[in-house]
N, C-alpha and C positions, 0 to 999 in steps of 0.2 A: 504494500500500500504506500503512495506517493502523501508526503507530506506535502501544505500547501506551504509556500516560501511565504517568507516574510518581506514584505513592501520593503525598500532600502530606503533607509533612513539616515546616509550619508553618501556622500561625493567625492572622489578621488583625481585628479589628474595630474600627470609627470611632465614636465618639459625639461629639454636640455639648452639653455643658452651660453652664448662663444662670448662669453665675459665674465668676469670674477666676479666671486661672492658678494663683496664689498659694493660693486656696483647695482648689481640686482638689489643687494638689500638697501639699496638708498630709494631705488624705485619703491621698492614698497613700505617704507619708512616715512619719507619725505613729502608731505602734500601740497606740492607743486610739482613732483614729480609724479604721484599717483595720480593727476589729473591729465598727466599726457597719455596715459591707458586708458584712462577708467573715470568715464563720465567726461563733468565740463568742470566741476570743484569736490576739493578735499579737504578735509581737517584732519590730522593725524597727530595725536599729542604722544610722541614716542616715548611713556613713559608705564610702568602699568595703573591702569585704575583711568589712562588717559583717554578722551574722544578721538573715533572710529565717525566719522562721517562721509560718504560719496554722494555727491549728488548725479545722479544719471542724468536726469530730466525733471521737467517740475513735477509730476507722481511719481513718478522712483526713485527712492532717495535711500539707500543704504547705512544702517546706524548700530552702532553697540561701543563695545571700549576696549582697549588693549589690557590685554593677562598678562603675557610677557614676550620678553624681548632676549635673544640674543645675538650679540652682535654679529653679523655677516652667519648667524645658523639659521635662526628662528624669528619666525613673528605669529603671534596667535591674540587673535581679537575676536570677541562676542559679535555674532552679525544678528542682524533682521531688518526690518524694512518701516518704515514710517509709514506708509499707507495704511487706514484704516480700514480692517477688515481683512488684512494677510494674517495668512495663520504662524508667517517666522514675525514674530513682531522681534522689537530690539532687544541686545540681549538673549534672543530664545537658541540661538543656534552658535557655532564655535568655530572658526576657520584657523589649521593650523598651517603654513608655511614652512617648509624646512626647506635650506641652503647647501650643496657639498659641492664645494668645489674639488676639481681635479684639471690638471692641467690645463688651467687658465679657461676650462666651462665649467657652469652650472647646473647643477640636475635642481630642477626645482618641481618639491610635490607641495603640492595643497591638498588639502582632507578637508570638508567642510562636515561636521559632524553634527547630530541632534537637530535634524530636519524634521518637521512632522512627515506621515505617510501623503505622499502624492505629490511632494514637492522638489523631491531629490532629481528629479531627470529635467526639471526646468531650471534648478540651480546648476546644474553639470553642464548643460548648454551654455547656462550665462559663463559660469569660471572656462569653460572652453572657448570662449570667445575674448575673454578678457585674457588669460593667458596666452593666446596669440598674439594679443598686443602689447605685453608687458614684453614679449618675447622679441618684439619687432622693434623699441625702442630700447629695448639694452642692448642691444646689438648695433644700436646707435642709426637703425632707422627711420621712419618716418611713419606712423599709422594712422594719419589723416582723422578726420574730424571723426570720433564714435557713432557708429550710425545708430546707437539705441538712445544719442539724445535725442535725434528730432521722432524717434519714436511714437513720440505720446507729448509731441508739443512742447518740448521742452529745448 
């Protein structure tokens, strides 16, 4: 007899970028740097207990706070969403970030954990798409204007 699975209720994805630790983690450190990925504004208070804010667009706005930090390994911040009537509201869910460099690339994983059931495959799209672009600007590319700001008007 088949057991039925259980919903997934977190998000994994690996990238490898051709730049050192140090730089990657400014990108996602820095918010004026995590505005060249991610959304049109950011607040990052790199400290723990500090604000986690992205703004995508004028309804989708990204919110929770930083757990901890370590330098050039790790970033992990509480996520959820300011819209009213999402079921990750702020603080509900937990994004961890890890760094290893090896000869001057990056392996970079995010795990987005503590998703309610039905939300893990629309969050794994969005970190799939946004890690292409953290991907494209430490590499010292260019990735053009976010196309989930004019999304939703914003």
């Amino acid at each position: 007899m088949t057991m039925p699975q259980a919903e997934a209720t977190s998000v994994s994805r690996q990238i490898s970028i051709n730049a050192p630790a140090l730089k990657v983690y400014k990108y996602l450190t820095d918010a004026s740097l995590i505005a060249e990925w991610m959304g049109q504004m950011a607040v990052f208070d790199p400290v723990p207990g500090g604000d986690y804010r992205v703004v995508i667009n004028d309804s989708t706005i990204a919110k929770g706070n930083v757990v901890e930090l370590i330098e050039n390994e790790k970033v992990v911040f509480t996520f959820g969403w300011e819209a009213e009537g999402n079921p990750v509201t702020p603080g509900y869910s937990t994004v961890e970030i890890t760094l290893e460099e090896s000869g001057g690339s990056t392996s970079v994983t995010l795990t987005h954990t503590g998703l309610p059931e039905g939300t893990a495959i629309s969050h794994g799209e969005g970190w799939e798409h946004y890690m292409a672009r953290l991907h494209t600007v430490a590499e010292g590319g260019e990735p053009g204007v976010d196309p989930l700001i004019a999304s939703a008007g914003g």
